[in-house]
Backbone as CSV, one residue per row, in Angstrom:
resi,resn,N_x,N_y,N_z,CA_x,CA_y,CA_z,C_x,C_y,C_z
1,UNK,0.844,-1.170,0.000,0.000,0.000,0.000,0.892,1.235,0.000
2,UNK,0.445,2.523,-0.822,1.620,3.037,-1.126,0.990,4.202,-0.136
3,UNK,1.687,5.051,0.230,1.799,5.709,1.376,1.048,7.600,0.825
4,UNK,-0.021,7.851,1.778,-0.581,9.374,0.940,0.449,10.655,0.876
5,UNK,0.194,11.106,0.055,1.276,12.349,-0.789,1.499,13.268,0.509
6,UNK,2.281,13.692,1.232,2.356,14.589,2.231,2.464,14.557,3.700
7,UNK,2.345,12.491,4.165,2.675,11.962,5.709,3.696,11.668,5.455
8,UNK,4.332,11.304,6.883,5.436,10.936,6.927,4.971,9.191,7.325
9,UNK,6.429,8.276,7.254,6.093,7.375,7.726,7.524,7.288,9.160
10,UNK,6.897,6.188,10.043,7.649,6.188,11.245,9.355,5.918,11.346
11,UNK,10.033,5.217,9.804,11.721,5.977,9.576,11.673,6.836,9.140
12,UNK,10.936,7.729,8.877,11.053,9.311,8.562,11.031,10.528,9.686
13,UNK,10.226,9.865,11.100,10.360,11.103,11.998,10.988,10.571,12.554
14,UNK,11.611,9.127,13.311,12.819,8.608,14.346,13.710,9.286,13.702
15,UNK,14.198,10.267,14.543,16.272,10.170,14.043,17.163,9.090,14.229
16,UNK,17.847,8.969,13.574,18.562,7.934,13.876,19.612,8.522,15.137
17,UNK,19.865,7.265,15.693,20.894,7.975,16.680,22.429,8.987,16.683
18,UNK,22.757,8.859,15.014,23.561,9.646,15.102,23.293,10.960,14.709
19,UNK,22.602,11.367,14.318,21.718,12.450,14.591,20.877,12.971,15.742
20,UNK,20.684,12.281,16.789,20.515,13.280,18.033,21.581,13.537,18.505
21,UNK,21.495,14.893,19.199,22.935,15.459,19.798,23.631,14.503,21.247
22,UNK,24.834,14.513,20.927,25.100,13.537,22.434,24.341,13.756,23.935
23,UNK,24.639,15.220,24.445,23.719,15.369,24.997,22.527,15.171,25.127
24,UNK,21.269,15.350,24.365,20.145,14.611,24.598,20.391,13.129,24.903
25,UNK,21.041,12.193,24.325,21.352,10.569,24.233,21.839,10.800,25.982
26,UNK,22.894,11.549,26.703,23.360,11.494,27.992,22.272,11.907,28.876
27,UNK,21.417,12.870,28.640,20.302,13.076,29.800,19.078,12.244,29.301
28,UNK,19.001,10.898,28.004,18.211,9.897,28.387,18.560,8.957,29.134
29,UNK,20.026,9.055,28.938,20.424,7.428,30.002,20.341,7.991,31.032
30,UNK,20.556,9.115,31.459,20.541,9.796,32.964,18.964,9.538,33.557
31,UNK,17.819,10.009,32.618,16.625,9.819,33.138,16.076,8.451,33.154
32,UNK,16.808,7.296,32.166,16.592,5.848,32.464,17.301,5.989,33.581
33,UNK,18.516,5.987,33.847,18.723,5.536,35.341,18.700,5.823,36.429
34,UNK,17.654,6.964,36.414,17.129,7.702,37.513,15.576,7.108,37.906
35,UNK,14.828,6.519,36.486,13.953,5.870,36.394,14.119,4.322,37.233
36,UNK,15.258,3.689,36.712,15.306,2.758,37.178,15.621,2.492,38.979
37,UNK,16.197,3.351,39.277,16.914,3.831,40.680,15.508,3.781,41.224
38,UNK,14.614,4.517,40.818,13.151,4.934,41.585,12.492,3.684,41.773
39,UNK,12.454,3.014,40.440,11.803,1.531,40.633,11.994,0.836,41.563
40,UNK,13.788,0.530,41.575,14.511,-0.029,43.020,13.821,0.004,44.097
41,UNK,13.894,1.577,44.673,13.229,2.402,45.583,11.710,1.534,46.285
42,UNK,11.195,2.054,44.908,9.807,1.562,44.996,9.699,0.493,45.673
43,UNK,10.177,-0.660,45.325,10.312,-2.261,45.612,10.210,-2.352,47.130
44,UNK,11.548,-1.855,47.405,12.521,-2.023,48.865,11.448,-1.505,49.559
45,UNK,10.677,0.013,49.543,9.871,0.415,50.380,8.261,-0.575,50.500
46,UNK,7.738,-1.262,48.928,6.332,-1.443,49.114,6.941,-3.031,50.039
47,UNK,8.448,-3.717,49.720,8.035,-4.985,50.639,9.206,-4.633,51.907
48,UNK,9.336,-3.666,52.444,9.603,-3.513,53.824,9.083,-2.943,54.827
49,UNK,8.407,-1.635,54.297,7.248,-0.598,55.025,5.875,-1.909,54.780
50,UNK,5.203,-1.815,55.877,3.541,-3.118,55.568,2.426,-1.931,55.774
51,UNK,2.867,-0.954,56.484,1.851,0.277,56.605,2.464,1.649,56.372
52,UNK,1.124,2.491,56.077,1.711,3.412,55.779,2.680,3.755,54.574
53,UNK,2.735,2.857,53.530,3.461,3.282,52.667,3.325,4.249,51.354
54,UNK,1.460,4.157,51.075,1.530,4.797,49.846,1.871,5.960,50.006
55,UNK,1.997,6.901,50.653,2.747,8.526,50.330,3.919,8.313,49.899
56,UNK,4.809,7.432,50.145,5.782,7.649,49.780,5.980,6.421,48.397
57,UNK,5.200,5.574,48.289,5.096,5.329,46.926,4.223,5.684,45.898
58,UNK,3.444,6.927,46.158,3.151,7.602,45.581,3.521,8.925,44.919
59,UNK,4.337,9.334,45.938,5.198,10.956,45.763,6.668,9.708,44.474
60,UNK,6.493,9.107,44.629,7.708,8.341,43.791,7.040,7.772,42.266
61,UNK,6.045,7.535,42.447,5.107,7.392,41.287,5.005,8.670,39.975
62,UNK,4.829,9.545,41.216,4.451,11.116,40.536,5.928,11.498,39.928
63,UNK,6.699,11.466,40.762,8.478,11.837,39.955,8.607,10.724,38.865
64,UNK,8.303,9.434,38.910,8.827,8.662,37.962,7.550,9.397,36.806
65,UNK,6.413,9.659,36.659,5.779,9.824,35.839,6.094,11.392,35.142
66,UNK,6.547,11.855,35.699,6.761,13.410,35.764,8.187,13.394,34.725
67,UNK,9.247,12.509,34.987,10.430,12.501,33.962,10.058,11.534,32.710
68,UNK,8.907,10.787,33.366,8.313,10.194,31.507,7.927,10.855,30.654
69,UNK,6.706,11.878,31.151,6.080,12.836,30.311,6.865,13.808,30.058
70,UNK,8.143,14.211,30.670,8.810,15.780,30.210,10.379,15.416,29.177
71,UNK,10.675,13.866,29.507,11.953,13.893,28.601,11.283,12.568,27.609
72,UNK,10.606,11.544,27.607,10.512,10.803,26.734,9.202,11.279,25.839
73,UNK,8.199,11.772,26.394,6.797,12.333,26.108,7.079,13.749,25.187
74,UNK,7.691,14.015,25.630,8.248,15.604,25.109,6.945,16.438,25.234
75,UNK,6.252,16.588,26.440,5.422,17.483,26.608,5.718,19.109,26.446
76,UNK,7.232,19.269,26.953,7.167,20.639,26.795,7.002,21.592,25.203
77,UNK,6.983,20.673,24.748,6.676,20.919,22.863,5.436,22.018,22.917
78,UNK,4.600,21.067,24.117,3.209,21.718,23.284,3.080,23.324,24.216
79,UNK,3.960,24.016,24.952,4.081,25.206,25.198,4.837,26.250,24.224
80,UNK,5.169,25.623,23.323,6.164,26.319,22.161,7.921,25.684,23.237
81,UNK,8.806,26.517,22.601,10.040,26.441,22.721,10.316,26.018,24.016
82,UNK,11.061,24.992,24.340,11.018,24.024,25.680,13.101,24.099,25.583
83,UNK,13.943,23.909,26.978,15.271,24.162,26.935,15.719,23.307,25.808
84,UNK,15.113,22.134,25.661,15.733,21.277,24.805,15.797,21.448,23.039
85,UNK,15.270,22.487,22.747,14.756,22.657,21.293,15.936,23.936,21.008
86,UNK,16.886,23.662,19.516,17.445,23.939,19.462,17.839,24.866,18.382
């Protein structure tokens, strides 16, 4: 099926990796492993705390969701010009 005059298709908007700037590539592994660190977190607290835990696996929920939507989501797009846009 041949593709309509004027979309793109999905190897047309991925950059390839050597085309994103190093920096962006260093503050994704930074926010994967800040992501992953939290997960850790998460674990250790939901099977050692038996009460009382969701505030604090919740306030950890909200940060892990908060660096999904602002560096992989690229929400700040939809305010116009965000630090990362170049």
């Amino acid at each position: 099926m041949k593709p309509v005059t004027g979309t793109t298709t999905d190897s047309e908007r991925t950059p390839s990796p050597d085309s994103v700037p190093k920096g962006r590539l260093r503050a994704g592994y930074a926010v994967f492993g800040a992501l992953v660190s939290i997960k850790i977190v998460e674990y250790l607290i939901a099977t050692a705390v038996r009460t009382g835990d969701w505030p604090y696996l919740t306030a950890l929920a909200l940060i892990s969701a908060g660096l999904i939507v602002y560096y992989f989501k690229h929400i700040y797009q939809l305010w116009g010009r965000g630090k990362h846009d170049e």
